[in-house]
N, C-alpha and C positions, 0 to 999 in steps of 0.2 A: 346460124349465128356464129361469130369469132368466138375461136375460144378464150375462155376467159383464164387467167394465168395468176399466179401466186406472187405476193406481194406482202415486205412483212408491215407491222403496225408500229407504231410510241410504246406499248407492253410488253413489246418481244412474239406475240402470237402473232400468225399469219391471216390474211384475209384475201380475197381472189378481186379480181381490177377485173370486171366486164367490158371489152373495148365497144362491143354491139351498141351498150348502153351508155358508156360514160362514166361509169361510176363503181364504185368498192362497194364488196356487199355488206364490210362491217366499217365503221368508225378508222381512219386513220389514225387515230389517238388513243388505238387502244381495240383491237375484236376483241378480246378475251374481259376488257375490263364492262366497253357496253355493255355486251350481253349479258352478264352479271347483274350490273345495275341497271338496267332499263330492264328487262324481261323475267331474269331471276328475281331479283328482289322487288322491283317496283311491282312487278305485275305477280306473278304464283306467290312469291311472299306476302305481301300487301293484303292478298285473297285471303289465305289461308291465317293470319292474324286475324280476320275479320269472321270469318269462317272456320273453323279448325273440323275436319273432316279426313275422316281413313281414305278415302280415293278422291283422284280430282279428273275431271277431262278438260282439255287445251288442246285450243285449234290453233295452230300456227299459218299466217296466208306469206308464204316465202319461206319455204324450207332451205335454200341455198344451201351452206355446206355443212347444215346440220348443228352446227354449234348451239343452238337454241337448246335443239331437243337433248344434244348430249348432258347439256349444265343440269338442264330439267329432271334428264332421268337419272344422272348422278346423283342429284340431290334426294330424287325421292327413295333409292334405293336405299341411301343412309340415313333415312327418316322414316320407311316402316310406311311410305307414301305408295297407293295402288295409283299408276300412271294409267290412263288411256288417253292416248297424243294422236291429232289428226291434223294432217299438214297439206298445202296446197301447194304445189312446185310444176309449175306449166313446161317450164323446160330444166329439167332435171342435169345434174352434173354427177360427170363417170364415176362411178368406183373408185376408179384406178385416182381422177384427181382430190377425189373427196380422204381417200387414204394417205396424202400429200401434205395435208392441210397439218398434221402434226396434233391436233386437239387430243392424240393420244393421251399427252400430256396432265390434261387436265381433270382429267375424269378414272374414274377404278376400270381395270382392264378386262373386267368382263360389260362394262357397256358400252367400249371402245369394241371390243370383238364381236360382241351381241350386234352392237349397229352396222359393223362393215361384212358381217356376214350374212343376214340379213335387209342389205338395203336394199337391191334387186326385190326382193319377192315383199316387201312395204310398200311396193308401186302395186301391186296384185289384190293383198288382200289384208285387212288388221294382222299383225303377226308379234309374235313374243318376242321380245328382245334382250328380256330376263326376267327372271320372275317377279313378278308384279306389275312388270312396264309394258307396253305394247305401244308401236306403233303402226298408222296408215298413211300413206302419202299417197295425193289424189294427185296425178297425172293431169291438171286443168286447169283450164284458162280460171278467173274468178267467175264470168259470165257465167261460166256453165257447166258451175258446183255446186254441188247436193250433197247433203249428209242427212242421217239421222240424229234426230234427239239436238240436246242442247250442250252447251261446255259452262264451264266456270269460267274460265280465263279464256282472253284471245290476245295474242301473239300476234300485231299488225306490224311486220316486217318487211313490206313492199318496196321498191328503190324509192327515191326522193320525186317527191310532186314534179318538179324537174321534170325528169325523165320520164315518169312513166305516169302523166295526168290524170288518166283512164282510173287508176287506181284509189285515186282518194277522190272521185265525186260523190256528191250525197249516196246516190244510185248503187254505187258498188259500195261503199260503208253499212248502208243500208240490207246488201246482200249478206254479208259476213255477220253483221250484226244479230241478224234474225234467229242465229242459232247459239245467244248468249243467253243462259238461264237469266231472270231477276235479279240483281244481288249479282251480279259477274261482272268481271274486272275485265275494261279495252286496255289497252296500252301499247306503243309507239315510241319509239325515239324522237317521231317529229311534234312541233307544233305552230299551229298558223292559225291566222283568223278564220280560213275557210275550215280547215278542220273542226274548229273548238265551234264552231255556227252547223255544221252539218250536224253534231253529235249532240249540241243540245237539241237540235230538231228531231233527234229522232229518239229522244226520251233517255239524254244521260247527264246526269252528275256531272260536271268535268270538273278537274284537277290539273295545276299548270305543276307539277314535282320536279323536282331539281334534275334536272336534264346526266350525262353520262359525260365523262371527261373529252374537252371540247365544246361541250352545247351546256346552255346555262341551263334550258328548261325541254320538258318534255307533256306530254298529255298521258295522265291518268283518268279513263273515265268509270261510270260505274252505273249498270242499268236500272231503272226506277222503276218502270214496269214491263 
């Protein structure tokens, strides 16, 4: 694949332009403010108002350059939150550019160190990234991921239907899905007819919530059984 290269946003944070694909892995209008509100708060927050529990597990399907999991485990680290974070990154991006990326910024300096010193050995096997938090990142296509057990929250952060089709059919929603407990929060930056039609088919709630600076609306779903 081209590599993909650093590009800044409308918030001042940086996000990477994929030439292979076409497309930014965050929001032009904002990586730092998205991921906030669509994933931080719409999704682990939203949960845990609804839920309040000492540990949470979240599957992320598009690890890109991390920013998910960093807001995720900052926050839980200042909230006394035990993290177990399991991520799916089919083609994973270096060290060297994930260090580029500046999210130093945003987060307390031992989860910024915890994750770039550990990001290597998170492709291997669950690994501590400071006390309470751990993460795994699975090396894999979505077809042909396996995990244990189930999660609270999912993290659908895959490129735009656009580009990568494959991603949002029934079929592969249907994959990810299977390892959401009862009571667990989907959530996505996108929303479309065929999404909000796949997901009530396969037994969820949906929720149309105010979309991330940029997009008016977003999908919140939530599983029934």
């Amino acid at each position: 694949m081209q590599t993909p290269f650093l590009v800044p946003t409308a918030d001042g944070s940086l996000t990477l332009f994929q030439p292979e694909v076409g497309e930014h892995y965050h929001s032009k209008h904002g990586a730092l403010q998205e991921s906030k509100h669509v994933f931080l708060e719409s999704g682990l927050g939203y949960f845990l108002a609804q839920n309040p529990q000492p540990a949470v597990r979240i599957l992320e399907v598009g690890l890109g350059t991390g920013l998910n999991f960093l807001l995720t485990a900052d926050y839980a680290a200042k909230n006394s939150l035990q993290l177990e974070y399991t991520a799916i990154e089919a083609y994973p991006l270096s060290e060297t550019l994930v260090a580029q990326t500046g999210y130093s910024h945003f987060v307390e300096e031992d989860i910024w160190k915890g994750f770039l010193t550990n990001y290597q050995q998170a492709f291997s096997s669950p690994t501590v990234i400071c006390s309470g938090i751990s993460l795994n990142v699975a090396k894999s296509l979505l077809a042909d991921f396996v995990m244990e057990g189930q999660v609270d929250v999912i993290y659908f952060d895959a490129f735009a239907a656009i580009h990568q089709p494959e991603m949002w059919t029934t079929e592969a929603l249907e994959r990810v899905c299977r390892y959401l407990k009862p009571g667990g929060v989907f959530v996505t930056y996108a929303i479309t007819g065929n999404l909000k039609r796949s997901m009530k088919s396969l037994g969820f709630a949906i929720e149309k919530a105010p979309g991330a600076p940029g997009k008016r609306e977003m999908l919140r779903a939530v599983k029934l059984v």
